[in-house]
C-alpha positions as MATLAB code, in Angstrom:
seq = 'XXXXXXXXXXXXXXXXXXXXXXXXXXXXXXXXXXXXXXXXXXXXXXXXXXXXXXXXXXXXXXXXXXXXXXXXXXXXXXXXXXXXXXXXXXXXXXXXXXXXXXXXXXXXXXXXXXXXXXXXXXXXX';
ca = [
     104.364  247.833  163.730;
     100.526  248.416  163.840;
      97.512  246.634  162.484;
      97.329  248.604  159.876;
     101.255  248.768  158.993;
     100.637  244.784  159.335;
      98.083  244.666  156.959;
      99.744  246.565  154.346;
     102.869  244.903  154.495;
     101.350  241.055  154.505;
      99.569  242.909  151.391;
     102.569  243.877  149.632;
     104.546  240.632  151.002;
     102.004  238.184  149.277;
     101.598  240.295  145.828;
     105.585  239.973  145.630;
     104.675  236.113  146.320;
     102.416  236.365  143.438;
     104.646  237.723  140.791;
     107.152  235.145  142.087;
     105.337  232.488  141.426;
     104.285  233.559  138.010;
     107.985  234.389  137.016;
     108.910  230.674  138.289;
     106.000  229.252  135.966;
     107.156  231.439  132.750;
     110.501  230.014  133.492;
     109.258  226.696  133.536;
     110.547  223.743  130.467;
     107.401  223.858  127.819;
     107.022  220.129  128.646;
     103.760  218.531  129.825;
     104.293  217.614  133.130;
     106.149  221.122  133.968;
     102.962  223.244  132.360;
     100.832  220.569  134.539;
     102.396  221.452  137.715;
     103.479  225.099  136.745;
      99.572  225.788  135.860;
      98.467  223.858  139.637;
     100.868  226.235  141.130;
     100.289  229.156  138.934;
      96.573  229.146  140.454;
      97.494  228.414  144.399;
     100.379  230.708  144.577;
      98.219  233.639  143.024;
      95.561  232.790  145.398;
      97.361  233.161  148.113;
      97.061  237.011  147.626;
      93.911  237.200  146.218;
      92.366  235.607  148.999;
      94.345  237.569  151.848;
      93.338  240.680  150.202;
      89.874  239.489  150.304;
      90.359  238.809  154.098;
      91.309  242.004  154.252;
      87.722  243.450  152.799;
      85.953  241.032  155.059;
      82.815  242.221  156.428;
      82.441  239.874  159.714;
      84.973  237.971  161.798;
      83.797  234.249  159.995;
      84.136  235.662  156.557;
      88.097  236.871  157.519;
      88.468  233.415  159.261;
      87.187  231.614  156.003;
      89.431  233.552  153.903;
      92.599  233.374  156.111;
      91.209  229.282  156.163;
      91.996  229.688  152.178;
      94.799  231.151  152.451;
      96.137  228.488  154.780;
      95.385  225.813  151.806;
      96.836  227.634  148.871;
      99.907  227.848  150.408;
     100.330  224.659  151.535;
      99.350  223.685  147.572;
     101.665  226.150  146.529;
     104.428  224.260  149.050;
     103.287  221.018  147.950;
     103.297  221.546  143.977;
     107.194  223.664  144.319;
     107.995  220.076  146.727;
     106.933  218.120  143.264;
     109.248  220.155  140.747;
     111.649  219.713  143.011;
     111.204  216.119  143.350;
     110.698  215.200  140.138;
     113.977  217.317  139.097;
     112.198  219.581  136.952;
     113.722  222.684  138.762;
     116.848  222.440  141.260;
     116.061  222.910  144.748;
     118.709  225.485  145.047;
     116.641  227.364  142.539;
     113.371  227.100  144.550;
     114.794  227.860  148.032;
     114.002  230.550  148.338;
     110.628  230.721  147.406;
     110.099  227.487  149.300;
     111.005  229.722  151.895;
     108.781  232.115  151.839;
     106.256  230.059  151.082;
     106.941  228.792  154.099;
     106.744  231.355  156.020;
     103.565  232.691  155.075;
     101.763  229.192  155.696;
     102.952  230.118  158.956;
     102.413  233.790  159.326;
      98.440  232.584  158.352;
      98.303  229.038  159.911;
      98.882  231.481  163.629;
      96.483  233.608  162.249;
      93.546  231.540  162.004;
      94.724  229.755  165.384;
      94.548  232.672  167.324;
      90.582  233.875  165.736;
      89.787  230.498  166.405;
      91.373  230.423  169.905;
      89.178  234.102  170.309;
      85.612  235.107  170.810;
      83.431  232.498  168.872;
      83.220  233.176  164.957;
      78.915  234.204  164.200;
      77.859  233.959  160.506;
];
């Protein structure tokens, strides 16, 4: 796969991420506490492709490594806030798995990505 078959397809991977996570907050119980955390991960989750696709328009190397850097933290939100409705037994963890999953493995996918920029050339403004 190229750069630019990568592109498209982390593109595509984290919009399908999106509507996940939007799906898993309109399935959420109408109580407090779930529209709480369902609204927290309602805004990280989307973000998470928002801000790719921005890194994606970057015009120099720092603004892609600051937008991969927000990436990085709206998906560990996102992990953290589908951790709490699992843990507080507002959804099953056999429900979330999978999207814990993937969640997962895009904090990964990103986390290497912003190792390796910072690992290459120095980042200029």
């Amino acid at each position: 796969m190229n750069k630019v078959e990568l592109t498209e397809a982390l593109l595509n991977r984290t919009k399908l991420f999106a509507l996940r996570v939007i799906k898993l907050f309109q399935s959420l119980p109408k109580s407090g506490e779930s529209q709480v955390i369902g609204k927290q991960i309602l805004k990280c989750g989307t973000s998470v492709a928002a801000n790719y696709r921005a890194a994606c328009r970057a015009r120099s190397k720092a603004e892609f490594f600051s937008k991969i850097s927000i990436v990085v933290e709206e998906a560990d939100e996102t992990l953290f806030w589908i951790e709490l409705l699992i843990e507080s037994k507002i959804v099953s963890a056999e429900k979330l798995a999978l999207l814990s999953k993937e969640t997962t493995e895009l904090l990964s996918i990103f986390s290497t990505v912003r190792k390796t920029i910072r690992k290459s050339k120095p980042i200029n403004p």
